[in-house]
C-alpha positions as CSV (number, residue, x, y, z in Angstrom):
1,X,15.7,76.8,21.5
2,X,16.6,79.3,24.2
3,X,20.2,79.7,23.2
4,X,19.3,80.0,19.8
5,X,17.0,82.7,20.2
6,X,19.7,84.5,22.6
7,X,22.6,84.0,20.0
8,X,20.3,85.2,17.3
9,X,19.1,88.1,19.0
10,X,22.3,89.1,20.1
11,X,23.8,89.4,16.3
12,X,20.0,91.1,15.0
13,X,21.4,93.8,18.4
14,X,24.6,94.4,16.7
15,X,23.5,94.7,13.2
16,X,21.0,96.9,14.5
17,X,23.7,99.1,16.3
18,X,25.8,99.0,12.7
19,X,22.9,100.5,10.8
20,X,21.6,102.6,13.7
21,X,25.5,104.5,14.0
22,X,25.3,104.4,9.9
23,X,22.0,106.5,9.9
24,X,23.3,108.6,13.2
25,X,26.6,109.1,10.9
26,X,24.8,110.4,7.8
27,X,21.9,112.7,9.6
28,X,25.3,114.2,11.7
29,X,26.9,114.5,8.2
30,X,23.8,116.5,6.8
31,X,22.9,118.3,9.4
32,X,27.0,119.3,10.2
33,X,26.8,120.5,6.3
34,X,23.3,122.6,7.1
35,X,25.3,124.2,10.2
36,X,26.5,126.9,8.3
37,X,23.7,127.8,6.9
38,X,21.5,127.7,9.8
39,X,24.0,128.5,13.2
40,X,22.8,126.2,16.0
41,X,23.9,125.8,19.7
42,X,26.0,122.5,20.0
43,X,24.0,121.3,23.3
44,X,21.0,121.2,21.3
45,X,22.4,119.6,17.6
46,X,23.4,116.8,20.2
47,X,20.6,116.4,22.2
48,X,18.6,116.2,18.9
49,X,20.9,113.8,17.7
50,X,20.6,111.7,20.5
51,X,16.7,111.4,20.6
52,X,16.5,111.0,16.9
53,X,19.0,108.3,17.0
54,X,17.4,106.8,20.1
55,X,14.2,106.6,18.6
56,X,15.5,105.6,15.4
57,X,17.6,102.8,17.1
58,X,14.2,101.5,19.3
59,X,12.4,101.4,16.4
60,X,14.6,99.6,13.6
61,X,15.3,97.3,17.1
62,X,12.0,97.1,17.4
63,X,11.8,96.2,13.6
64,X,14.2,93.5,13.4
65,X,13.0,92.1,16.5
66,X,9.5,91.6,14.5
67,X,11.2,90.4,11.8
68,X,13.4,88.2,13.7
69,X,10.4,86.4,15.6
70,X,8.5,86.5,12.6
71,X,11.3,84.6,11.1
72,X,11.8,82.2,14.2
73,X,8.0,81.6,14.5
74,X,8.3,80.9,10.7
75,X,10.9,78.4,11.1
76,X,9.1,76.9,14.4
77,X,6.3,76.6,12.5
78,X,8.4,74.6,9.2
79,X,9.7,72.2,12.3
80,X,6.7,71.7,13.5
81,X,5.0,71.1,10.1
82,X,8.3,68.8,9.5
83,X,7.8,66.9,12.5
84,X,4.1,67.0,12.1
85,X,5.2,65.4,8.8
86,X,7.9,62.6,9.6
87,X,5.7,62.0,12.6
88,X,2.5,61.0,10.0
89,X,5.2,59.4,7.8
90,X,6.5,57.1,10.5
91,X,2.9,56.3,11.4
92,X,2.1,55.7,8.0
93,X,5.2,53.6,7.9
94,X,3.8,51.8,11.0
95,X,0.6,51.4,9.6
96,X,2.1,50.1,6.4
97,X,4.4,47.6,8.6
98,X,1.4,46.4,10.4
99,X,-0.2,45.9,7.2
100,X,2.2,43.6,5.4
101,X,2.8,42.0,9.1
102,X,-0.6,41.1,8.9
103,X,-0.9,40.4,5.2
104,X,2.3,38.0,5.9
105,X,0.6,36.4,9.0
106,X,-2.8,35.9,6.9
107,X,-0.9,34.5,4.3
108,X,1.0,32.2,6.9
109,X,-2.3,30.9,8.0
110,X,-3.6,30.5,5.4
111,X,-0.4,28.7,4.2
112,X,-0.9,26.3,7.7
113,X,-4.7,26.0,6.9
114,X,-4.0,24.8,3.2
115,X,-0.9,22.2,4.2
116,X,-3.2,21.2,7.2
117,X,-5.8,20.5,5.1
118,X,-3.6,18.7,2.3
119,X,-2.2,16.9,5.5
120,X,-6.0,16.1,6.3
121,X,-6.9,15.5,2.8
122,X,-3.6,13.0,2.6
123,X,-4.6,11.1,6.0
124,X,-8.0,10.9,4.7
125,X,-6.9,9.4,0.9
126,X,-4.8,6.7,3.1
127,X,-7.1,5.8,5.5
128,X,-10.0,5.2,2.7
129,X,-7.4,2.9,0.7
130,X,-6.4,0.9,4.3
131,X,-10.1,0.5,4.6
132,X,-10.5,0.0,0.7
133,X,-7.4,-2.6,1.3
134,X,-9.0,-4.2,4.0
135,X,-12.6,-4.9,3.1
136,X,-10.6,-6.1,-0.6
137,X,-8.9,-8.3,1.6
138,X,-11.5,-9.4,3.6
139,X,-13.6,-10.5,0.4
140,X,-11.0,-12.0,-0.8
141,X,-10.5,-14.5,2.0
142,X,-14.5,-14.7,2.3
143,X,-14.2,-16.0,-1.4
144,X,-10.8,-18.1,-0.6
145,X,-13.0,-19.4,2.5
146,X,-16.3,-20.3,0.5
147,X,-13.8,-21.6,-2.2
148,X,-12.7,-23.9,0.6
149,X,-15.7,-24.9,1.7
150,X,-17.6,-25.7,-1.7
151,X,-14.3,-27.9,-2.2
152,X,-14.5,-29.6,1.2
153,X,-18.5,-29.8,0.5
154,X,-17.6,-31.4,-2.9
155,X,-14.7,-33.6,-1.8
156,X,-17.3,-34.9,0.8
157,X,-19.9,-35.2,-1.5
158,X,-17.7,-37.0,-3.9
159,X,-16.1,-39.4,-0.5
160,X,-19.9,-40.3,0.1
161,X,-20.9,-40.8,-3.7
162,X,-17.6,-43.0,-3.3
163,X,-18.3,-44.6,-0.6
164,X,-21.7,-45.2,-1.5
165,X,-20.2,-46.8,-5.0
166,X,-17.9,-48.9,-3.1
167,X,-20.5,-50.2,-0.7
168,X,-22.6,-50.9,-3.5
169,X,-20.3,-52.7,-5.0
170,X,-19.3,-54.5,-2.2
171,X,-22.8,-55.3,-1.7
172,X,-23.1,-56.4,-5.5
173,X,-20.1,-58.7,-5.1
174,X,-21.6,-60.1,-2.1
175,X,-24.8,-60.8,-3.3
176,X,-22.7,-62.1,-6.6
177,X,-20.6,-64.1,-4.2
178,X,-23.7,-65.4,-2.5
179,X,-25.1,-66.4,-5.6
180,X,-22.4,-67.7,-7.2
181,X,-21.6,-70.0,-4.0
182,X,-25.9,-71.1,-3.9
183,X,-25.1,-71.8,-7.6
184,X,-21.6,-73.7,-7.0
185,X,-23.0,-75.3,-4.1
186,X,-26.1,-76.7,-5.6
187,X,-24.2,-77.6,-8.8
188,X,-21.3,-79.7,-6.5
189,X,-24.6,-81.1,-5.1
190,X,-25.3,-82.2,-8.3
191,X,-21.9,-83.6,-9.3
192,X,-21.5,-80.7,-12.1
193,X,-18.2,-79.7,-10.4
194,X,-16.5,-83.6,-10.6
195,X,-18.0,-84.1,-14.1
196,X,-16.4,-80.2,-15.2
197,X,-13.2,-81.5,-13.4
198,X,-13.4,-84.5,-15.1
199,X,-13.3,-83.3,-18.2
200,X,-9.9,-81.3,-17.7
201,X,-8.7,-84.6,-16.4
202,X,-9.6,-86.5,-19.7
203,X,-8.3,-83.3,-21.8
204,X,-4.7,-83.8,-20.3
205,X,-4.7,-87.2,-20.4
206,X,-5.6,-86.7,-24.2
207,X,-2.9,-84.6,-24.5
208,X,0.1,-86.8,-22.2
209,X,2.6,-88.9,-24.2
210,X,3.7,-91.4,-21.7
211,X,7.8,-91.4,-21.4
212,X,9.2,-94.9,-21.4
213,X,10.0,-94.2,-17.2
214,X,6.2,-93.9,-16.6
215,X,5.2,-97.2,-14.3
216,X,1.2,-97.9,-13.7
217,X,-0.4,-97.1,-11.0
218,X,0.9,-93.3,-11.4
219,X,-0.8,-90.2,-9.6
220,X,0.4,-86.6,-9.6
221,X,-1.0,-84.1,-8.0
222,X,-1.1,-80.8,-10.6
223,X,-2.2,-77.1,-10.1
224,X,-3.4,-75.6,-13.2
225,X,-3.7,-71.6,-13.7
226,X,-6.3,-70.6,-16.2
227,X,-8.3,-67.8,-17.3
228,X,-11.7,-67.0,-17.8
229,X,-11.2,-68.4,-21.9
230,X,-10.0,-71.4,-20.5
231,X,-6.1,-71.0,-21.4
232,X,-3.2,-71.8,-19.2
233,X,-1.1,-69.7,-18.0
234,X,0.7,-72.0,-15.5
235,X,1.2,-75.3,-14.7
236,X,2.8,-76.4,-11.5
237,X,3.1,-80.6,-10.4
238,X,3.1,-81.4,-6.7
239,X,3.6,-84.2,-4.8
240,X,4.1,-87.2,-7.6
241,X,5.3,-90.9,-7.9
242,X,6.7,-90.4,-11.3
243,X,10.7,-89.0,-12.3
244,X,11.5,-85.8,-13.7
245,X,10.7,-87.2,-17.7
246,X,6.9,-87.9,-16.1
247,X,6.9,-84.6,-14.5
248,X,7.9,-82.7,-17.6
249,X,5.3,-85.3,-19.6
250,X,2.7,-84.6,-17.3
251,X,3.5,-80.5,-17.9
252,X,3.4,-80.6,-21.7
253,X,0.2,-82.2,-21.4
254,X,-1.9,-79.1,-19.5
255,X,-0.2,-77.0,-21.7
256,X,-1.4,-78.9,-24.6
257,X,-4.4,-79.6,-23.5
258,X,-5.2,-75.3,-23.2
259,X,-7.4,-74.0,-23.8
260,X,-9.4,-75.9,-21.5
261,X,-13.0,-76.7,-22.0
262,X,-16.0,-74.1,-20.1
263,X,-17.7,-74.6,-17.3
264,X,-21.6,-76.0,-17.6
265,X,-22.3,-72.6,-15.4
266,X,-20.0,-69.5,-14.6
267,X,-19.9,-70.2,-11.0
268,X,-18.0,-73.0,-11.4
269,X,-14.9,-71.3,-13.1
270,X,-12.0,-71.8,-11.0
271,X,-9.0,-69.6,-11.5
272,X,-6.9,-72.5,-10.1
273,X,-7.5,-75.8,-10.1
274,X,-6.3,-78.8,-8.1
275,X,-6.4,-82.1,-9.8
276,X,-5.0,-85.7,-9.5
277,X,-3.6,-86.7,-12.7
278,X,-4.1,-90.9,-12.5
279,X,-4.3,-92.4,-15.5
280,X,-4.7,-95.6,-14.7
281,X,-7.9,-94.9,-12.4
């Protein structure tokens, strides 16, 4: 700012000298021109001239100095407003830049808050379905479990009842048995069982066509299969004094003779029977 004001004052000096030496130039010219008209001594037309142009000079100097600092203070004063300015636009430009700075960090937290709390939401939606999973689960295997048991409960209920049954029925049997073998017991005490074997005796030998091989004093021992109705369903000759034509005699002569009479009483049904086939006795 120094040099400027030197360089500046140094040209306002010399265009004040120019228009001082104009004005000296034209007041010499007039008052030349007045000279002879009105005689004066030379010494004092220049000594006039020299403090009128003195004065003259000081004062314009003085003038354009005025103007000069009134010009430089007017320029100080637009820099100073200008960096007044740019200095309250770059702080407005700060304030601005910390604005959005902290309208974009606000916005990033809020950002993080929201995709934390999503994250939190997310975590919490997964763990109620594990737990929602879980107790599913669980009921379903307390349901497979009482499944389980009511069938283990029934299949032992069931292996009871059936055991129960079958000891029943064994017991029935044996009582059956028992009194079937007091009845068959008492009725071989009473002959009934030689006089119902007597009679399927008597039947075949109804029923036998002797072959001209058969010699007296014959006796086979034959095994007869019935069923409960009294028909054959097999016929089997043991040990026997007779030949084959006897032995296939003697066969034709159970199967003939089926079906084969009842029993006086049930107990005495035999499923097989054993009996001597003599008929000469």
């Amino acid at each position: 700012m120094g040099l400027y004001l030197r360089e500046h004052t140094g040209a306002v000096v010399l265009s004040t000298v120019l228009h001082v030496a104009v004005a000296v130039t034209l007041t010499l010219g007039v008052r030349f021109s007045d000279r002879s008209q009105y005689p004066l001594p030379v010494e004092q037309v220049v000594i006039k001239a020299t403090v009128v142009d003195e004065a003259m000079i000081l004062r314009e100097m003085e003038r354009l100095e005025q103007q000069e600092q009134a010009e430089i203070l007017r320029q100080q004063e637009q820099a100073r407003l200008a960096r007044e300015q740019a200095e309250a636009a770059r702080r407005q430009l700060e304030e601005e830049q910390q604005r959005l700075e902290a309208v974009r960090q606000e916005r990033e937290r809020a950002t993080q808050l929201e995709e934390q709390r999503l994250i939190d939401v997310q975590r919490q939606r997964e763990e109620a379905q594990r737990l929602q999973a879980e107790e599913e689960l669980r009921l379903v295997k307390e349901r497979e479990a009482e499944a389980q048991r009511q069938r283990e409960e029934r299949q032992r209920l069931a292996r009871e009842a059936e055991e129960a049954r079958r000891l029943a029925e064994m017991e029935a049997e044996l009582q059956q048995a028992l009194a079937v073998e007091d009845e068959r017991r008492r009725a071989e005490e009473s002959g009934l069982l030689d006089q119902y074997r007597r009679l399927i005796v008597n039947r075949i030998e109804r029923e036998w066509i002797p072959p001209l091989s058969a010699q007296p004093g014959l006796e086979c021992e034959v095994q007869v299969i019935q069923i409960p109705s009294g028909d054959i369903v097999d016929v089997r000759v043991g040990r026997c004094n007779g030949d084959d034509a006897v032995i296939r005699s003697i066969e034709a002569a159970v199967l003939n003779a089926s079906p084969l009479p009842r029993p006086p009483i049930p107990s005495l049904f035999e499923r097989t029977l054993n009996v001597v086939f003599a008929p000469d006795h």
